[in-house]
C-alpha positions in Angstrom: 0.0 0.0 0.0 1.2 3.2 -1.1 1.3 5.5 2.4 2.9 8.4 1.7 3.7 11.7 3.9 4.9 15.7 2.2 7.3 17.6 4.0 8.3 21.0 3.7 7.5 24.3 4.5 4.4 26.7 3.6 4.4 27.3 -0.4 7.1 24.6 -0.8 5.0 23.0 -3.4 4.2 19.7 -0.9 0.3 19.9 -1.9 0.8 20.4 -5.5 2.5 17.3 -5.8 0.7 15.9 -3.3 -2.3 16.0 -5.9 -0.2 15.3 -8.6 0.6 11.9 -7.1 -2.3 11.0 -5.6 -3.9 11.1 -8.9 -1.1 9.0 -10.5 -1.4 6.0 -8.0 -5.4 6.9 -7.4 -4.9 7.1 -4.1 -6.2 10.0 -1.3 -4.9 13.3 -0.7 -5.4 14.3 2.8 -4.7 17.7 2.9 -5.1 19.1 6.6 -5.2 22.7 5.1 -7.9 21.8 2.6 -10.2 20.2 5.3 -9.7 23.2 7.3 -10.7 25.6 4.7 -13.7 23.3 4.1 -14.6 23.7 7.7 -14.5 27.6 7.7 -17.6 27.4 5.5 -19.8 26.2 8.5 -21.2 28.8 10.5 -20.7 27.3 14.0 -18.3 28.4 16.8 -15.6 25.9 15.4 -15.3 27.7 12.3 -15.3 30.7 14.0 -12.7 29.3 15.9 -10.6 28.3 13.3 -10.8 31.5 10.9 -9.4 33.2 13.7 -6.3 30.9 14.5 -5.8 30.9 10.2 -6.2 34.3 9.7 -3.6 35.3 11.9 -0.9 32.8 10.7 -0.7 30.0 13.6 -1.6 26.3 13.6 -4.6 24.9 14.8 -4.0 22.7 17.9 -2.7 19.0 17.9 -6.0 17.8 19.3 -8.1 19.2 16.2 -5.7 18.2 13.4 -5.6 14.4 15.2 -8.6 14.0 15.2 -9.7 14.9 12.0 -6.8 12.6 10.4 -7.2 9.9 12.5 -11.3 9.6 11.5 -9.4 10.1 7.6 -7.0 7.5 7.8 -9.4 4.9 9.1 -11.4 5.4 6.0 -8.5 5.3 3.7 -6.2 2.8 5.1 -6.9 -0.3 2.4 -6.5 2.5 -0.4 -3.4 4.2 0.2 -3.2 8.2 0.8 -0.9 10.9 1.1 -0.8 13.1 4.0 0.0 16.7 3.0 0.6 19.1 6.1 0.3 16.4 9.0 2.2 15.5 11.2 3.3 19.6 12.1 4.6 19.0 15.3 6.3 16.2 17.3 2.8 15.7 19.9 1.1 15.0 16.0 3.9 12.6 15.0 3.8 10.9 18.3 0.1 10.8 18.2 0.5 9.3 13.9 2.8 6.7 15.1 1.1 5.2 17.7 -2.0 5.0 16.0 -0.3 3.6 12.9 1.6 0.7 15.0 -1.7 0.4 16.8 -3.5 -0.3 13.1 -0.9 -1.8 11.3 -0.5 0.7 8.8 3.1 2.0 7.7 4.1 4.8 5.7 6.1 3.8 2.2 7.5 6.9 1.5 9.0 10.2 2.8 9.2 13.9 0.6 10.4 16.6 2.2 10.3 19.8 -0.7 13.2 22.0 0.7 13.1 25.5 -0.5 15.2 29.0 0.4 12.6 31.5 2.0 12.7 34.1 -0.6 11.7 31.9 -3.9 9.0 30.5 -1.2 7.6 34.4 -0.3 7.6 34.8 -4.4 5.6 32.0 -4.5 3.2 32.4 -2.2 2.5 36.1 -2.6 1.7 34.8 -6.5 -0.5 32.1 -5.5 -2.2 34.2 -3.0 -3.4 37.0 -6.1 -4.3 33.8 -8.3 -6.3 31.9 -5.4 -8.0 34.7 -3.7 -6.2 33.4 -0.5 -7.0 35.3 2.4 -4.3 33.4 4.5 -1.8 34.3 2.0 0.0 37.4 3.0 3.6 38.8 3.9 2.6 39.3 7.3 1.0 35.4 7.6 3.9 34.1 5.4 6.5 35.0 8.4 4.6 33.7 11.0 4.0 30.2 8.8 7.8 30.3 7.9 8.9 30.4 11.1 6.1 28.2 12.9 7.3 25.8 10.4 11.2 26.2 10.9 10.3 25.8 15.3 7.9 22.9 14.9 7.3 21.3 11.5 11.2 21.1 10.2 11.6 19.6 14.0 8.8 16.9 13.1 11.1 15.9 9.6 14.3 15.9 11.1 12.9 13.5 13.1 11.2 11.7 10.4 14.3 11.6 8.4 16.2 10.1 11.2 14.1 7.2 12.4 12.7 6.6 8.6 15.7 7.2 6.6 15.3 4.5 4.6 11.8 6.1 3.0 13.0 9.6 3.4 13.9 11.6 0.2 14.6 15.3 -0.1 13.8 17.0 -3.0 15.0 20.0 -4.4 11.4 22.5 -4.1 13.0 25.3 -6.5 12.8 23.3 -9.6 9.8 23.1 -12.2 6.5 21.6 -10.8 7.2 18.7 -13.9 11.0 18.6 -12.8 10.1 17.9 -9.0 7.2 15.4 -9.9 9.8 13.6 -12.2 11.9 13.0 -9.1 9.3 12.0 -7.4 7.9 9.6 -9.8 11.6 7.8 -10.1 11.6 7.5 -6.5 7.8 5.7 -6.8 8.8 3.9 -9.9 6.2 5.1 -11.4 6.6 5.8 -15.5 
């Protein structure tokens, strides 16, 4: 089964190709930032809740973001899926790994998209005019960058030393084809 998790910071490209593969093995693309942005649609006091921790840049708690992938990857586990911005911090790896060990599912593969800050801020300030992204400005892209840099790069160093067997880095700054070639060669997948 083809389990796979994206590293790498904000704008990095992760859920880009994240979709990009998921559609090549037809498997799930859990993307915690997606199902977020699906839950600020509701009008209750979770939404509310939430817009207010997005808007401002910082991370939804570990309780929230468990939750919701844990109820995900019980529905996905016999069809493979990505996870794209999970696990952020070292209580959400903990809490991935037990429940993986404690439902005998593993992870195949690693990606962690590295990419220098400014070519990131380029390319988020560029998706944010083409999305309409209201959680896409300079003021939010520092405080992702450097929630990511005290918590998430944490969470893939420590990845990348207890899996470093499935743990690839990839080079985010190339072409979105270039990077998915990579990644494809890694799958084996033609």
């Amino acid at each position: 089964m083809n389990n796979i998790i994206f590293f790498g910071p904000p704008g990095a490209g992760k859920g880009t190709q994240a979709k990009i593969v998921a559609e090549y093995l037809n498997i799930s693309h859990l993307s915690t930032g997606d199902i977020l942005r699906k839950k600020l649609k509701d009008k209750d006091d979770l939404a509310n809740n939430l817009k207010e921790i997005m808007s401002s840049g910082n991370l939804v708690s570990d309780d929230i973001l468990n939750s919701i992938v844990a109820s995900r990857l019980k529905n996905e586990a016999n069809n493979g899926f990505i996870l794209d911005g999970y696990p952020r911090t070292l209580v959400q790896s903990d809490f991935l790994d037990n429940f993986l060990k404690n439902t005998s599912i593993s992870i195949r593969y690693i990606f962690d998209i590295q990419i220098n800050f400014n070519t990131l801020k380029n390319r988020i300030v560029k998706r944010s005019s083409e999305e309409g992204r209201e959680d896409d400005n300079i003021q939010v892209i520092n405080t992702r960058y450097n929630e990511y840099l005290n918590s998430t790069q944490k969470v893939s160093n420590f990845y990348k030393d207890k899996y470093s067997n499935i743990f690839y880095e990839i080079d985010g700054s190339l072409q979105i084809n270039e990077i998915t070639e990579k990644i494809k060669k890694i799958l084996k997948i033609s």
